[in-house]
N, C-alpha and C positions, 0 to 999 in steps of 0.2 A: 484498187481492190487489194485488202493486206493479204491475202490467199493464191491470189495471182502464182508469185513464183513458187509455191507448194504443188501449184495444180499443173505447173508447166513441169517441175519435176517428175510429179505420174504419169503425164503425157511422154515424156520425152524415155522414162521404161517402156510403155506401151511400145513404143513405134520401134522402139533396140528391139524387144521381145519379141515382136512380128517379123521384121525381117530377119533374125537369129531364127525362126522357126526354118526357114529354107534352107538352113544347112546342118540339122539335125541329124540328118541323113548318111554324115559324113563318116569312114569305116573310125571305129573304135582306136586305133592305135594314134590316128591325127586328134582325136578328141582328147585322150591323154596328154598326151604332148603341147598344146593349145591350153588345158588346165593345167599344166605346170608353168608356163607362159604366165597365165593369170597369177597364181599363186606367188609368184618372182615378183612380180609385177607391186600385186598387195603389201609383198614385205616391204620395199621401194617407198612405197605410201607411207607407210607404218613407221616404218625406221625417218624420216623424215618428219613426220609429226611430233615423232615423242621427242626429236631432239630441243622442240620451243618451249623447253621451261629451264629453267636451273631450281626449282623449287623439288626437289627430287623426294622429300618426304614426306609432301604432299601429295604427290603421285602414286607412291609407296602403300602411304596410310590409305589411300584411298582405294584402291587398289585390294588391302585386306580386308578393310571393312566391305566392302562392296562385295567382294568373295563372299563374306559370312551371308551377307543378307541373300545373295544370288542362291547360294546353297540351301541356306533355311527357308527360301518360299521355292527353288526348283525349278528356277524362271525356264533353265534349259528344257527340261522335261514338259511345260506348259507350251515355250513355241513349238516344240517340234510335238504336240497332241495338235494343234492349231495346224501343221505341217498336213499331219497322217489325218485329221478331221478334213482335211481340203483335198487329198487326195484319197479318198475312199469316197468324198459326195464325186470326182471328175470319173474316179475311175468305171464309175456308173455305168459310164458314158464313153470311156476311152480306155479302154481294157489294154493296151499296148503302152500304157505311159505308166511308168514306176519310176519316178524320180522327183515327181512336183514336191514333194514333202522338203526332200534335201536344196531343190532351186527355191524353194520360198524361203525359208531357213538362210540359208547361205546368202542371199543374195537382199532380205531385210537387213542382215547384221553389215554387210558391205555398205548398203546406200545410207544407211541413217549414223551407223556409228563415223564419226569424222568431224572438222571443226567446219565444214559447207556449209552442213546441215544445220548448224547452230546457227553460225554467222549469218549465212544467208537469211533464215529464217528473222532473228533478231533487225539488220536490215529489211526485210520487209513492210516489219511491226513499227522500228521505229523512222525511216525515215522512208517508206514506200520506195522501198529501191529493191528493185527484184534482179539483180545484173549475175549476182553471186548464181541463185537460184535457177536463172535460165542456164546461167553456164556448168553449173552441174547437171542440169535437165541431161545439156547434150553429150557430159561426159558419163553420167549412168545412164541413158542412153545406147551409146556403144560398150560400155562394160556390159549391160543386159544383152545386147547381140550374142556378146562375145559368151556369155555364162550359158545363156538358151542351146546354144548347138550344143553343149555339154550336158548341161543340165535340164535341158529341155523347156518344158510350158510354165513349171511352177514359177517362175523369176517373175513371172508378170503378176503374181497376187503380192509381191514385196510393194505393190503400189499402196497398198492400205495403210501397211505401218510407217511410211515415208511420208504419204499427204497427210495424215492425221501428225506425226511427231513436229514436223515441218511448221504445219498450220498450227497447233497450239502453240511453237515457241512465238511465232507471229504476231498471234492473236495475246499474248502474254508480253512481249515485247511493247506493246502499244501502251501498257501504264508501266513498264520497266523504270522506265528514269524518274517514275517519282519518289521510287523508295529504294532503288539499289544506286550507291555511289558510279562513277566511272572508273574509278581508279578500280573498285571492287571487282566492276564487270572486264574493264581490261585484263585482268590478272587472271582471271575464274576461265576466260578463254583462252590464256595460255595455259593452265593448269590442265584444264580439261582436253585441249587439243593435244597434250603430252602421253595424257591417260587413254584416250579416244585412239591414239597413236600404238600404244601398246594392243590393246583391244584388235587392231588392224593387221597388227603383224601375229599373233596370235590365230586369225581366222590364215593369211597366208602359211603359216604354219599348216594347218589342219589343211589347207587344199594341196599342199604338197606331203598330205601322209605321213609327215612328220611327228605331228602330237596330235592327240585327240583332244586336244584343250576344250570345257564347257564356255565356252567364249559368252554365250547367253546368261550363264551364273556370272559374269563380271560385269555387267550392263550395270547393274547398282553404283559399279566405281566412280562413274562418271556424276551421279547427283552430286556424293558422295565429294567431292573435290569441293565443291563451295560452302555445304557445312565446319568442312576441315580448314577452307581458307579464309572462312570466318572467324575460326577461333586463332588462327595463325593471324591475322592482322591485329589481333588485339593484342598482341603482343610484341 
């Protein structure tokens, strides 16, 4: 089943999300302290990613154009309506939670932006190997624990944008190698894993107060790499 490890990745939020509900509870200043933790943690990721290219201007280019496009459609302002839309139908119903908006938000751009999500996905598609995809399962799994005492309930609707982004590269993967070279897609995963990497420490940025970076307006950057390093092979 190409979907398999997509599905075992929303599972493996769901079950972080549920037992992170039981330490919501925790006083305000350890939840601080635990989201600076995280956000250290995110840079860590980030800063590591971006160092797998030496193609640096493709990273760059990519990076601005994906900014232009992110700005000109607002992506930012559309997840986080998507956010405040899911947290105005909960709060219906749970008048005590103010923060689903900022855990969905926060905690979609964590699990999907990264080379896992790529890689694992593409492994699934092309040769049904789902190893990558469970092993992130279990490690956005305990990242969702960890974000839920913080960030409370909303971290568990980041399940939508992860099995859908997941499953299409999957399902997209599966006629991949009839029209993309290897050499291309090898290259385009380091490319992207560099820019996906920036994107990462960008979000640690924002969870340590640091910057308010639109990290959602740079989502673009990332297609954004394989059109640029398609014109960059041809030359």
């Amino acid at each position: 089943m190409v979907l398999f490890g997509a599905l075992m990745n929303g599972l493996g939020i769901l079950v972080g999300t549920f037992f992170g509900l039981f330490f919501t509870k925790i006083p305000e200043r350890i939840k601080e302290t635990i989201m600076y933790g995280i956000g250290l943690t995110v840079l860590l990721i980030g800063f590591q990613m971006a160092f797998g290219s030496e193609r640096i201007v493709i990273v760059l280019l990519s990076l601005i154009t994906g900014a232009l496009i992110g700005e000109l459609f607002r992506l930012e302002d559309k997840l986080n309506a998507i956010g405040n839309w899911i947290e105005t139908k909960f709060n219906q119903k749970n008048k005590g939670e103010s923060t689903i908006a900022q855990g969905f938000v926060t905690a979609s751009l964590i699990f999907v932006i990264g080379a896992m999500a790529v890689i694992g996905g593409l492994d699934s598609g092309l040769r049904n190997d789902h190893e990558i995809l469970l092993t992130k399962a279990m490690i956005d799994g305990f990242v969702a624990l960890v974000l839920t005492t913080t960030l409370g309930f909303g971290v568990v609707f980041s399940i939508i944008p992860v099995v859908l982004y997941e499953g299409l590269i999957a399902v997209f993967a599966t006629q991949i190698e009839n029209w993309v070279p290897e050499q291309f897609l090898n290259l385009f995963i380091e490319d992207m894993t560099a820019t996906g990497g920036l994107l990462i420490v960008a979000i640690g940025l924002n969870l340590l107060k640091i910057t308010n970076i639109r990290v959602a307006n740079l989502l673009p950057s990332i297609l954004m790499v394989g059109f640029l390093l398609a014109i960059y092979m041809q030359f």
